[in-house]
C-alpha positions in Angstrom: -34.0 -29.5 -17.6 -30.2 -30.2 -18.1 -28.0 -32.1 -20.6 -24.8 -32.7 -18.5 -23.1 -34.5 -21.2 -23.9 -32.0 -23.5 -23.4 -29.2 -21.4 -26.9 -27.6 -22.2 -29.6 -25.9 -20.4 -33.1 -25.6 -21.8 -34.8 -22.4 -21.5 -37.6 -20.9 -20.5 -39.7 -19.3 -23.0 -38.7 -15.4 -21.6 -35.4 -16.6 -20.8 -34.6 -17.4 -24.4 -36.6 -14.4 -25.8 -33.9 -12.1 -23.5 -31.1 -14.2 -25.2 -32.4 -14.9 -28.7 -34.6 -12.1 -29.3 -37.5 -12.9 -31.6 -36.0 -16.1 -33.3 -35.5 -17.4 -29.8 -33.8 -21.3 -29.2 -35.3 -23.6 -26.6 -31.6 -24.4 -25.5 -28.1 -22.5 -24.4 -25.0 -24.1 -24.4 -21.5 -23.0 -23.6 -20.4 -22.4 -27.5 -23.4 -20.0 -27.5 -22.2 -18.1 -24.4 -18.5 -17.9 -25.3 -18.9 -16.7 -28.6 -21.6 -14.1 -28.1 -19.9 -10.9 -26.8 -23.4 -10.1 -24.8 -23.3 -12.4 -22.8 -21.7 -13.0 -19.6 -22.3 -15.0 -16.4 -24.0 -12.0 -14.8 -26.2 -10.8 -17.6 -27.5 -14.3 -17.6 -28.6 -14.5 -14.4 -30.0 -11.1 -14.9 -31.9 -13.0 -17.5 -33.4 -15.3 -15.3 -30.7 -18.2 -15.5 -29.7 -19.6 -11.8 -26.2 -20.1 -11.5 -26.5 -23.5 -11.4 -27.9 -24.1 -14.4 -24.8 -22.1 -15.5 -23.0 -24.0 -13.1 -24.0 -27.1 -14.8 -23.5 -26.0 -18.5 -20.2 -25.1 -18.0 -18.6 -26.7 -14.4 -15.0 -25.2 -15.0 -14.6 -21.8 -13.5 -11.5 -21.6 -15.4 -13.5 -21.3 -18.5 -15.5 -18.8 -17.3 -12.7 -16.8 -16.5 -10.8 -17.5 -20.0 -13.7 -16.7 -21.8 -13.6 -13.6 -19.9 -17.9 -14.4 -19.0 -17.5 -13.7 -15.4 -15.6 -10.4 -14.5 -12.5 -10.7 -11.3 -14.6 -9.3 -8.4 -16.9 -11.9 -9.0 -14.7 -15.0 -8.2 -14.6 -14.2 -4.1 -18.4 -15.3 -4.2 -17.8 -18.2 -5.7 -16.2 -19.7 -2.5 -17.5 -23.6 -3.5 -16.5 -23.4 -7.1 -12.6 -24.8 -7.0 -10.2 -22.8 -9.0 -6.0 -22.5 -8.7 -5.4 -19.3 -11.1 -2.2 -19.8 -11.7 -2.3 -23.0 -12.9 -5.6 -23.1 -14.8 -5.8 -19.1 -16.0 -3.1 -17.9 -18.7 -4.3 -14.3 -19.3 -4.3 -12.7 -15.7 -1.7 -10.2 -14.6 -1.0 -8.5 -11.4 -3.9 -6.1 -11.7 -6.6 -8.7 -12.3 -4.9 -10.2 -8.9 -6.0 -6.6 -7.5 -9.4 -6.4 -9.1 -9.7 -10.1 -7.3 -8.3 -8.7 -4.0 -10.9 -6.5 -3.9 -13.2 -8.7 -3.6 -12.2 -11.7 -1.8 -10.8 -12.8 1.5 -7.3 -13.8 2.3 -8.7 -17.0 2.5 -10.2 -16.9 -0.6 -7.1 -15.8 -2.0 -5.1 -19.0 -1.0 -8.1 -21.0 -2.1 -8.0 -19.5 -5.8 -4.0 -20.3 -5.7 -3.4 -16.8 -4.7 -0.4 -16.4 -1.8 2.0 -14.0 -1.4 4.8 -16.0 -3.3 2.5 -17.0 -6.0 2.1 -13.0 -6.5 5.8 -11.8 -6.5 7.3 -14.7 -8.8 4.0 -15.2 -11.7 2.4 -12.1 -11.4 5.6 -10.0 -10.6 4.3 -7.8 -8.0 7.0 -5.7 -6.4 7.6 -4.4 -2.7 6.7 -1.2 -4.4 3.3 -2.0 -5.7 2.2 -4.2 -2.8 -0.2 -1.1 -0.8 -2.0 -1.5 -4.5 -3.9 -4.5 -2.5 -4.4 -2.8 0.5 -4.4 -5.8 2.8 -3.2 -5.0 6.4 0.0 -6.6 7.8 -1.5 -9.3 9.4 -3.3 -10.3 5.7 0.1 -10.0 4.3 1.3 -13.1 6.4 -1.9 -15.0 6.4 -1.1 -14.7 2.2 2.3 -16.1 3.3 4.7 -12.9 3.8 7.1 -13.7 6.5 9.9 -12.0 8.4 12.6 -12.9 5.4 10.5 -10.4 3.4 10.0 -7.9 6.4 13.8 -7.8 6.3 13.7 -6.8 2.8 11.6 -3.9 2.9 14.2 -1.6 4.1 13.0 1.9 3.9 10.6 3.1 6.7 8.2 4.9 4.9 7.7 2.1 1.8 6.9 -0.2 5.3 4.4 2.1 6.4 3.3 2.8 3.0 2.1 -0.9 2.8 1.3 -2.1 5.9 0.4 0.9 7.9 2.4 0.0 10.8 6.0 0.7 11.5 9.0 -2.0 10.7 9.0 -2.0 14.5 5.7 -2.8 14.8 5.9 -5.3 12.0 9.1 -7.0 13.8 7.0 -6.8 17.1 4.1 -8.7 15.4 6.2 -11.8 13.9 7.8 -12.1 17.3 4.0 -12.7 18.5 3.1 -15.1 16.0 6.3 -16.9 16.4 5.6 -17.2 20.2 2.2 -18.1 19.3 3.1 -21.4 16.8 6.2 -22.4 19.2 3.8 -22.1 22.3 
């Protein structure tokens, strides 16, 4: 059923009919799939196609991403596909961060390369466009935000603005956590 070395799935008779049409191939390979603006990782499994038969045609996320085949919201799923976004991803910016945000956990987030340092210095994100993610205060610091950038945020209502919590409260919270990880 699978090529590995030449990246290439064989088909199942309607499965290559819904990609091919009438002059349909017995085989798809990643060429195909990048250069044909119809398809996309979710339209083939709408076809039929598993994911890992996708999976195993093309094994680098990255490319999937590059490509543009698989849209942002998609990659929280993909929890067991490895992935560092900054490093193997040239094309993002900040608001395909959000899009990803969306749809993945914090933990997710640091898995894909994600953290809050990673966000401000590559993708440029700003104090002033951080409640664009809407993550809580305590999903700021599990993405690495500490009490250096609390002290930064100076105005009251930009603090609330993001967090939803006063800078008292926020202060109040990293004194818990510190007392937690000294404890």
């Amino acid at each position: 059923m699978f090529s590995a070395r030449q990246r290439v799935i064989t088909l199942t008779p309607l499965e290559a009919f819904r990609i091919y049409g009438f002059r349909p191939k017995q085989t798809l390979d990643w060429n195909a799939v990048a250069s044909n603006s119809n398809l996309d990782f979710e339209k083939l499994i709408e076809y039929g196609i598993s994911s890992d038969r996708l999976r195993t045609m093309q094994p680098s996320l990255a490319s999937w991403v590059s490509a543009r085949k698989i849209k942002h919201q998609m990659l929280g799923e993909f929890e067991d596909w490895a992935l560092n976004i900054p490093k193997e991803v040239q094309m993002l910016n900040l608001m395909d961060c959000v899009e990803i945000a969306t749809h993945a956990s914090t933990q997710r987030m640091l898995q894909l390369g994600l953290d809050y340092t990673t966000l401000t210095e590559k993708y440029d994100m700003q104090v002033e466009n951080m409640h664009i993610f809407r993550y809580t205060f305590s999903q700021w610091t599990e993405l690495g935000f500490n009490f250096i950038d609390h002290s930064h945020i100076i105005d009251e209502q930009a603090f609330y603005a993001i967090f939803g919590i006063t800078r008292q409260q926020g202060y109040f919270l990293f004194k818990q956590m510190l007392t937690k990880t000294v404890c």
